[in-house]
C-alpha positions as semicolon CSV with decimal commas, in nm:
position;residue;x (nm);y (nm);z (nm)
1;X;10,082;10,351;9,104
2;X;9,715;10,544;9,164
3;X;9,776;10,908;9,336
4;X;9,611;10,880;9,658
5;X;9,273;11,025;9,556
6;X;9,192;10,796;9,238
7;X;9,287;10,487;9,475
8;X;9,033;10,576;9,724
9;X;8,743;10,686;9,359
10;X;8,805;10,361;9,249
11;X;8,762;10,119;9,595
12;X;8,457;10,424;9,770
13;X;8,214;10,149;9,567
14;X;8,335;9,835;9,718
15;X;8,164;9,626;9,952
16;X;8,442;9,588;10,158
17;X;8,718;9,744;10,165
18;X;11,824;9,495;10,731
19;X;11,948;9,330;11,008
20;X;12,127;8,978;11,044
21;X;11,884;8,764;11,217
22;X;11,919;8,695;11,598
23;X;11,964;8,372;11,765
24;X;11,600;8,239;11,787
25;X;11,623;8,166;12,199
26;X;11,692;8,554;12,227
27;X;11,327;8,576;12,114
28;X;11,136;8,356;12,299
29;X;10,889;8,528;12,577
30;X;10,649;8,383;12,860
31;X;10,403;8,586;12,712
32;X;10,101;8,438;12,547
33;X;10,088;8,674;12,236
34;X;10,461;8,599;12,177
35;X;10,413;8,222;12,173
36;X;10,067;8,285;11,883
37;X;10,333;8,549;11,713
38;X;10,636;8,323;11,698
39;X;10,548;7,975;11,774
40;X;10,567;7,744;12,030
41;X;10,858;7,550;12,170
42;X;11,083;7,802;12,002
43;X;11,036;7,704;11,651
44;X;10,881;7,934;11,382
45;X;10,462;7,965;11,362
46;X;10,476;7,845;11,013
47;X;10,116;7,664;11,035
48;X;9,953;7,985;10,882
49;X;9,942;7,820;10,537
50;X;9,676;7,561;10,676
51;X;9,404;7,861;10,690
52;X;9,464;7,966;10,342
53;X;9,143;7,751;10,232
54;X;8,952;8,013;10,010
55;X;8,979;7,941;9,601
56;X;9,060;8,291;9,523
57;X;9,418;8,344;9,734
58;X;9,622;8,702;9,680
59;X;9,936;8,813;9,876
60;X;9,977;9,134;9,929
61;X;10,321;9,293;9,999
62;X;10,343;9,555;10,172
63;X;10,707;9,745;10,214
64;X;10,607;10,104;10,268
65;X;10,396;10,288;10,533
66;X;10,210;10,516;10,270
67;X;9,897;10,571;10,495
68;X;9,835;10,210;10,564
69;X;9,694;10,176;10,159
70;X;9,912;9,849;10,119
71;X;9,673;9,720;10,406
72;X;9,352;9,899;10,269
73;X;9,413;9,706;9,909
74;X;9,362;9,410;10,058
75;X;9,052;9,473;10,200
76;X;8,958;9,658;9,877
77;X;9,046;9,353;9,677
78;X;8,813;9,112;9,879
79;X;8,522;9,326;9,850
80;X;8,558;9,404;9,443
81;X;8,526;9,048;9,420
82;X;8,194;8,980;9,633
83;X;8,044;9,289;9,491
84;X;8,143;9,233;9,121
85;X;8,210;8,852;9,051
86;X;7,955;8,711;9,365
87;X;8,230;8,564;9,513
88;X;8,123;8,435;9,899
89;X;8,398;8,558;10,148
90;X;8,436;8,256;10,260
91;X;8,679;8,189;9,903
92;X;8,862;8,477;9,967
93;X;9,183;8,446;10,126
94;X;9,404;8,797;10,161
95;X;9,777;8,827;10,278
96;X;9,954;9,064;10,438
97;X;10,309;9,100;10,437
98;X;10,431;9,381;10,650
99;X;10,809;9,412;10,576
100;X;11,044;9,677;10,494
101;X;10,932;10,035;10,631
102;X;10,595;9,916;10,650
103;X;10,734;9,728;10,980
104;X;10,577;9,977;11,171
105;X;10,253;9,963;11,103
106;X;10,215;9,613;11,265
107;X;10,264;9,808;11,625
108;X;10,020;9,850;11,829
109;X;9,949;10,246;11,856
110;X;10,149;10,275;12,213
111;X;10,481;10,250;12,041
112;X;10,363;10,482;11,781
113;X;10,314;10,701;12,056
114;X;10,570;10,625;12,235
115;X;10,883;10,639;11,987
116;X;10,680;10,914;11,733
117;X;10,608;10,725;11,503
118;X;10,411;10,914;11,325
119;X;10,654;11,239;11,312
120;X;10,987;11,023;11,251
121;X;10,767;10,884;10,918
122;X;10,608;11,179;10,852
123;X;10,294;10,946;10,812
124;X;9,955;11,142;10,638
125;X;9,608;11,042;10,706
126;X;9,458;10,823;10,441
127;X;9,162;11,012;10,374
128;X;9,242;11,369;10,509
129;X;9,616;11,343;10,364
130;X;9,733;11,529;10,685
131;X;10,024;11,444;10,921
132;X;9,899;11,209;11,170
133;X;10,106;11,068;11,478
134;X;9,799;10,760;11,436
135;X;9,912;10,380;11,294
136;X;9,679;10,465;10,974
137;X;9,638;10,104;10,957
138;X;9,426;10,077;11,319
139;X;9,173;10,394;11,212
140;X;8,758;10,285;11,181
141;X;8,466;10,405;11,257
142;X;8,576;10,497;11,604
143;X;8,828;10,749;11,439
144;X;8,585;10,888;11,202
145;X;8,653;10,663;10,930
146;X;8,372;10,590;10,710
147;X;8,197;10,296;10,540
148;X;8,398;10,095;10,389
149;X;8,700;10,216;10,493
150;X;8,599;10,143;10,842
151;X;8,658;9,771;10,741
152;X;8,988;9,798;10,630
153;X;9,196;9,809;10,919
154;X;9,448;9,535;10,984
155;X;9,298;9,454;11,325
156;X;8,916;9,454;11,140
157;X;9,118;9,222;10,888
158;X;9,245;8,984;11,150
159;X;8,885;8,949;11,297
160;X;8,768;8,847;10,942
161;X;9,040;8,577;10,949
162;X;9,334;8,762;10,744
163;X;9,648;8,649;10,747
164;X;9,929;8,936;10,850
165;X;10,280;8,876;10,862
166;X;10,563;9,062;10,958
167;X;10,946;9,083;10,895
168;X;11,141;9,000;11,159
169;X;11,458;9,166;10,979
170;X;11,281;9,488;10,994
171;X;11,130;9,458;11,319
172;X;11,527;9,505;11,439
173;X;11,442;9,923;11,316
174;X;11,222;9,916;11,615
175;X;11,440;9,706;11,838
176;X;11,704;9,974;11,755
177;X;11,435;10,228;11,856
178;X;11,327;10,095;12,169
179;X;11,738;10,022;12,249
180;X;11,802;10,361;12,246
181;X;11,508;10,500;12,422
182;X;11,470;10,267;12,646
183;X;11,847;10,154;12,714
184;X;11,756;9,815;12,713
185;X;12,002;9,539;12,577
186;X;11,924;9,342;12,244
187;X;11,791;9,047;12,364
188;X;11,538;9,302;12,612
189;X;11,424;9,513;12,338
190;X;11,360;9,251;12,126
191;X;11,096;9,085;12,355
192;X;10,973;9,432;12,405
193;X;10,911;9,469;12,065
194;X;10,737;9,135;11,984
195;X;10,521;9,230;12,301
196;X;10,424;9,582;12,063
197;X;10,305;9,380;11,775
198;X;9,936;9,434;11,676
199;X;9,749;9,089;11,881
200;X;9,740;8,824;11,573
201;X;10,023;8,959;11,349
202;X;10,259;8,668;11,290
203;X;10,652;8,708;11,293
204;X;10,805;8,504;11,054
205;X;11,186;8,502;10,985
206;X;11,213;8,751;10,686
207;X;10,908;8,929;10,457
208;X;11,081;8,760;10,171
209;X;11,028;8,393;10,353
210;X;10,654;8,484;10,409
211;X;10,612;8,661;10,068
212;X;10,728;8,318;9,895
213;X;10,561;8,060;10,107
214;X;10,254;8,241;10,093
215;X;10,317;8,184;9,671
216;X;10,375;7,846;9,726
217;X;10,064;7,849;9,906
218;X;9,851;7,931;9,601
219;X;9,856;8,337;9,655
220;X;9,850;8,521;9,341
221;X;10,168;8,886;9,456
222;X;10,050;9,162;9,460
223;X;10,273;9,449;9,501
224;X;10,103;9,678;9,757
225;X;10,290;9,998;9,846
């Protein structure tokens, strides 16, 4: 793996920078953004695949927090290829997989302030390297990030079109969080946390599910944290 400060040498040039699973009705919530997260009618949003049109199609898995880089990669990866091979964005399709520890970083930045995210991971700042109680993955230019970082963001990502994904089997960590802040019951915290999930990150039933459909789908894995 490339310490911290060669990753971010080699990508300054680029153009762009366990728990058992719950019954599925326990999930299901009136709210808009839970329907687009999990699918309607109750069944699994599994129609993601359909928007994987570009030729050149990577997954990246991401498992660890590690300053949001797993995230940054991907954006990395798309813009080595338009800078060095031409490549029109429009034939690149990124990835994410959020699973594992990384779970967190497809919250939106209230729970990060609300449960402490930041101090319970002891999460750095990607380019400063200093504890930060920020979701590293939701920094740009409004935080001080600069070009191209500023680009890299998950929710900059999922404006481009990016796929994200996250682990349901690891969202339960901050189900368990929320349960014992909050003193909610299972099948309340779970709806809370779905409601927390970054606006156009997808819940699927494991990272391993989305990790190997996403293969299936023509992705090339990429192991990204």
């Amino acid at each position: 793996m490339l310490s911290r400060r060669k990753f971010l040498e080699r990508t300054s040039t680029s153009a762009a920078l366990g728990a058992v699973a719950l019954p599925l009705a326990t999930w299901i919530s009136s709210e808009a953004q839970a329907e687009e997260t999990i699918g309607q009618g109750g069944s699994w949003n599994v129609s993601w695949p359909s928007r994987l049109t570009g030729k050149h199609r990577a997954l990246f898995d991401v498992a660890e927090v590690e300053s949001g880089y797993g995230v940054w990669r991907a954006s990395a990866w798309a813009g080595q290829y338009m800078e060095v091979l031409k490549v029109p964005e429009k034939e690149i399709t990124p990835v994410i997989v959020l699973r594992h520890n990384a779970i967190v970083l497809a919250m939106q930045q209230s729970f990060w302030d609300k449960y402490e995210i930041g101090k319970a991971k002891a999460v750095t700042h990607p380019l400063t390297l200093k504890p930060t109680d920020r979701n590293p993955v939701l920094l740009d230019e409004t935080s001080g990030i600069p070009a191209p970082f500023n680009r890299a963001g998950v929710h900059k990502q999922l404006a481009r079109g990016v796929v994200v994904l996250a682990c349901n089997l690891a969202l339960q960590d901050c189900v368990e969080q929320i349960k014992a802040k909050d003193g909610l019951d299972q099948e309340a915290a779970h709806k809370a946390a779905v409601a927390q999930l970054i606006p156009g990150v997808i819940l699927q039933p494991s990272g391993v599910f989305a990790a190997i459909l996403a293969q299936e789908s023509g992705c090339s894995y990429v192991r990204s944290s």
